[in-house]
C-alpha positions in Angstrom: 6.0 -15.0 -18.4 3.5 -13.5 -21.0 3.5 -9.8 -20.8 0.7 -8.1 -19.2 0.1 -4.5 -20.8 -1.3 -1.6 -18.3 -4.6 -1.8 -20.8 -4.9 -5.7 -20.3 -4.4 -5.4 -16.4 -7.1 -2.5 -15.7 -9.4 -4.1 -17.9 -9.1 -7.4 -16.1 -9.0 -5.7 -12.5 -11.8 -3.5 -13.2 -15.6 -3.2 -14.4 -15.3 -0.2 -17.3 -17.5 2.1 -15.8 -15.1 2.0 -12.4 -14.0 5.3 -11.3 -10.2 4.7 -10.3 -7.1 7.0 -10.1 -3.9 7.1 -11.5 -1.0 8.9 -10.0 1.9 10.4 -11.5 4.7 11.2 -9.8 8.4 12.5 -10.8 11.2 11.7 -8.5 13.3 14.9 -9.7 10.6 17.6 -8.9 8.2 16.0 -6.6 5.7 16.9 -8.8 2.5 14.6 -8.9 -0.2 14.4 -10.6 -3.6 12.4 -10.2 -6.4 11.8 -12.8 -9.8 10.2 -11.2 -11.7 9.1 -14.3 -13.4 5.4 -15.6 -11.5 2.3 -15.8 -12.6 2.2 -19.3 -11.0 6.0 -20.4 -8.2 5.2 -18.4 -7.1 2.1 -20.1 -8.0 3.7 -23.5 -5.1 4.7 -25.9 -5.7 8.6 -25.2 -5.1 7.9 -21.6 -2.4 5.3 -22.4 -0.4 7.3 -24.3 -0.1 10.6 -22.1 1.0 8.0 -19.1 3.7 6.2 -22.2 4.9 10.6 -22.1 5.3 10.8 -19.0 7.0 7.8 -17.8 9.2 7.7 -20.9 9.9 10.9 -21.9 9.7 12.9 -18.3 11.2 10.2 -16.1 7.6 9.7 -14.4 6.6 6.8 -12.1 3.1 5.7 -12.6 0.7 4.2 -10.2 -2.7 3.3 -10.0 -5.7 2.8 -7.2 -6.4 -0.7 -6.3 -10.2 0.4 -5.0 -12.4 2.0 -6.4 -14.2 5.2 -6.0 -17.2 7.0 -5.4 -19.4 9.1 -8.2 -18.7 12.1 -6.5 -15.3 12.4 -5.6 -12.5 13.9 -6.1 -10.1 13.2 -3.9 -8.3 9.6 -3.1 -9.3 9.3 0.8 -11.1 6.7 2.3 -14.3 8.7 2.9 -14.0 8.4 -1.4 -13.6 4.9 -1.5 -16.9 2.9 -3.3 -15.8 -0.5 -3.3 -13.1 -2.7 -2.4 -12.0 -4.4 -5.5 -8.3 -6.1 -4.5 -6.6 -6.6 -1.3 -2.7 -6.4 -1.8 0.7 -7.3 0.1 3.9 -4.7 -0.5 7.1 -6.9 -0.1 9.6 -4.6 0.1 12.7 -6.8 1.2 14.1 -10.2 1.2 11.6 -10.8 -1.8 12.2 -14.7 -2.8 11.7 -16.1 0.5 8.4 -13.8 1.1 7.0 -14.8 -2.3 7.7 -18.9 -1.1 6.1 -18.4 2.2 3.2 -16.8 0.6 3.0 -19.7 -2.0 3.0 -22.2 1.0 0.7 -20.5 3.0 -2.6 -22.0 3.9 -3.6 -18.6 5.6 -4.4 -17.2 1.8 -5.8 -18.4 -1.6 -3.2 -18.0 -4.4 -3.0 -14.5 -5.6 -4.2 -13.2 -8.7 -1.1 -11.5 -9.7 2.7 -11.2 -8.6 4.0 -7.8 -10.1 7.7 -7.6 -9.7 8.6 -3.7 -9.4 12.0 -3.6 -8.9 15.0 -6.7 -8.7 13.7 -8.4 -5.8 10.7 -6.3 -4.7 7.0 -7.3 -5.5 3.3 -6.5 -4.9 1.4 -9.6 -4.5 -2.4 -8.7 -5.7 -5.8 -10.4 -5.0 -9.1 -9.7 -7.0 -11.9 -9.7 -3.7 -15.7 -9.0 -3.9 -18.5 -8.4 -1.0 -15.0 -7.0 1.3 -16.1 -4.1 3.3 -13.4 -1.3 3.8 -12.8 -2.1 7.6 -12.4 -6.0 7.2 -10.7 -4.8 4.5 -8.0 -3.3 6.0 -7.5 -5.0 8.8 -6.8 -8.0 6.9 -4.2 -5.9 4.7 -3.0 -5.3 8.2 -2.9 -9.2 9.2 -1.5 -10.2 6.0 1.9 -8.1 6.4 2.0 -9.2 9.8 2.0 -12.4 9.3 3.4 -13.1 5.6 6.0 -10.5 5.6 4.5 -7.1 4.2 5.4 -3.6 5.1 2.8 -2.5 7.4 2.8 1.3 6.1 1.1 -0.1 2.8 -1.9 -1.3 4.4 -4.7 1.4 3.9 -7.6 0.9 0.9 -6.6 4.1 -0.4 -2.8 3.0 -1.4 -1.9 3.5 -4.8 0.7 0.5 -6.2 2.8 0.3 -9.5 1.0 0.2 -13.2 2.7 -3.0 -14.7 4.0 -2.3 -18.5 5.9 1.3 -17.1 9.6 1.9 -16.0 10.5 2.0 -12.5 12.5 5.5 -12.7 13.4 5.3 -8.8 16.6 4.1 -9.3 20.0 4.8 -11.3 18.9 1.0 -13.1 15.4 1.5 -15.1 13.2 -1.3 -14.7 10.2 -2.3 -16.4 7.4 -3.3 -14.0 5.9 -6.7 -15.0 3.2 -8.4 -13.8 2.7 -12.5 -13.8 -1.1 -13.6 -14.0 -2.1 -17.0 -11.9 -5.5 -16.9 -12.0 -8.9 -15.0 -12.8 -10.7 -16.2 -9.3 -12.3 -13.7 -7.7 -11.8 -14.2 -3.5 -14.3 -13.8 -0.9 -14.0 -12.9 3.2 -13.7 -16.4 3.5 -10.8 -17.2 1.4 -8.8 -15.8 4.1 -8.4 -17.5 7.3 -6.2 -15.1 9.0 -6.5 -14.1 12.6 -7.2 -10.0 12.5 -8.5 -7.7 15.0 -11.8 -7.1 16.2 -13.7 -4.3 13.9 -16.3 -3.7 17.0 -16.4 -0.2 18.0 -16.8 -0.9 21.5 -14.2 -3.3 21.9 -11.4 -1.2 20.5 -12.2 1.5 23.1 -12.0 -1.2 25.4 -8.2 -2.0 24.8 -7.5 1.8 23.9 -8.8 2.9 27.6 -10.9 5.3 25.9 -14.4 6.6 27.0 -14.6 8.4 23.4 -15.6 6.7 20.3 -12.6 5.6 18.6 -11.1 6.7 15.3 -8.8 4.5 12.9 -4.9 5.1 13.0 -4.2 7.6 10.3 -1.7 6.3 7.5 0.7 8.7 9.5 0.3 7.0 12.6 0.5 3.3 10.8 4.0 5.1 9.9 5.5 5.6 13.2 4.2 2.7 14.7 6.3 0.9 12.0 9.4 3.2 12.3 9.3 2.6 16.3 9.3 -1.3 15.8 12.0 -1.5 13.2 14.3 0.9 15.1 13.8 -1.4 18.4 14.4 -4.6 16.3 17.6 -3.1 15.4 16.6 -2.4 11.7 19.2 1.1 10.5 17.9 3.9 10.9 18.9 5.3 6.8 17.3 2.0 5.5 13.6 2.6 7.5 13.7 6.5 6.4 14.1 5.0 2.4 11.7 2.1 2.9 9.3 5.0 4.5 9.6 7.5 1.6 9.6 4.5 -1.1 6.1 3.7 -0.2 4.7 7.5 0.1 6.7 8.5 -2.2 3.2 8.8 -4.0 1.5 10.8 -1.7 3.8 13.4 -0.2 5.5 16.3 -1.5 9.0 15.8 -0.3 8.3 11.9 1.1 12.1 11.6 2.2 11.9 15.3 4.5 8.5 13.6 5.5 10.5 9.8 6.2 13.2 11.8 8.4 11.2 13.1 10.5 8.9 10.2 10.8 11.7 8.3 12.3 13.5 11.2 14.1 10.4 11.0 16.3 10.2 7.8 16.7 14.0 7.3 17.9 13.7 10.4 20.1 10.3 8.3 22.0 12.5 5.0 22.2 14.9 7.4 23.7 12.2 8.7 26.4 10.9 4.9 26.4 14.5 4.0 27.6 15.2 6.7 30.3 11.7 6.1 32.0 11.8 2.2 31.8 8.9 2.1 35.0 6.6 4.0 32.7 3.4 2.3 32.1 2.8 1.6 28.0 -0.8 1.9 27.9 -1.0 2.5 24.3 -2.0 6.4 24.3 1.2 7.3 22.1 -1.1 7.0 18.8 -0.1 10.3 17.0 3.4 11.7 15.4 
């Protein structure tokens, strides 16, 4: 496997006047750090050599924005996303067999990259045009349904692992890699994936709302995951780590913020259980 650089893989992923972010994060402080600036500074040697600091001499890890963003902002929200420049999969367990199925799938063109983060763990990657943000998502959202993704890293704001740095998460360091299969660009069409509807009107429909509707927050997505691993059975230690693994980027203190993500959610599978005749009608939408 020829070895991609974090220069080579923004240049390739990104027109050079793109305004992208980069996030730096250290495990021991909780510190992080984001720099919004063009693809082109940002895959230049300045830039390349303050991330080299931190992730080799600080004990950083470094992450970068799959979309990017617009002129004006400042921020990494999706109100600031511009375009939609990759669509992305986060396989977080049982990595082998979800890399096979992916490969077999006729549900979706062969990825552009395979980026191995850790032994066993990947971020599948494809290069999209002409994608809005809410077809976007929602087929981020089919995708780990159906090919074995975690469903918390499904927003167009997530950040994923620069290949060419250390993965400084665990006791082990490991060097992120990424494995290039082709230079296609995909379109809407590519993907022949069953995802929900994006009309307005019809998602008030099944939410029994009278209101215009909002999207779930990332928060939300969160819960919604923690309640159906904890009813599959899934422990409850390994959901909190899988939880602050993949916002470990965005929040302060992402395991306090995994605990009680799940704490909630056990403590409503508890209600769930003692009032079995309750009607689910889908209201329970917030932490």
């Amino acid at each position: 496997m020829k070895d991609i650089s974090a220069s080579e893989y923004i240049r390739t992923n990104f027109h050079p006047s793109d305004r992208i972010a980069v996030l730096v994060r250290n495990g021991g402080t909780g510190e992080t750090i984001q720099r919004i600036a063009t693809a082109e500074r940002i895959a230049g040697t300045s830039a390349q050599e303050w991330l080299q600091h931190k992730n080799e001499k600080e004990a950083c890890d470094i992450y970068i924005g799959m979309n990017t963003l617009k002129p004006e902002a400042r921020t990494r929200t999706k109100g600031d996303i511009q375009t939609i420049r990759h669509l992305y999969l986060d396989i977080d367990h049982d990595g082998p067999s979800a890399l096979a199925k992916i490969r077999q799938s006729n549900l979706v063109p062969p990825p552009n990259y395979t980026v191995n983060t850790s032994p066993d763990k990947f971020q599948i990657v494809w290069r999209v045009e002409g994608i809005d943000r809410e077809h976007g998502e929602a087929l981020l959202r089919a995708m780990a349904r159906k090919l074995g993704g975690d469903p918390a890293a499904t927003d167009s704001t997530r950040v994923l692992r620069l290949p060419g740095f250390i993965n400084r998460k665990y006791k082990t360091d490991f060097r992120v890699q990424a494995e290039k299969h082709t230079d296609r660009i995909h379109h809407l069409q590519d993907f022949r994936l069953h995802t929900e509807p994006i009309d307005n009107n019809f998602r008030a429909h099944l939410t029994q709302r009278s209101s215009e509707t909002r999207p779930l927050s990332q928060s939300e997505h969160d819960w919604i995951y923690a309640k159906r691993a904890l009813a599959r059975g899934d422990d409850p230690e390994e959901i909190i780590r899988r939880i602050a693994d993949f916002r470990s980027s965005e929040k302060s203190d992402p395991l306090y913020y995994a605990r009680l993500t799940v704490s909630k959610a056990q403590q409503h599978l508890a209600t769930e259980k003692a009032t079995p005749t309750q009607p689910i009608d889908g209201s329970h939408r917030s932490i």
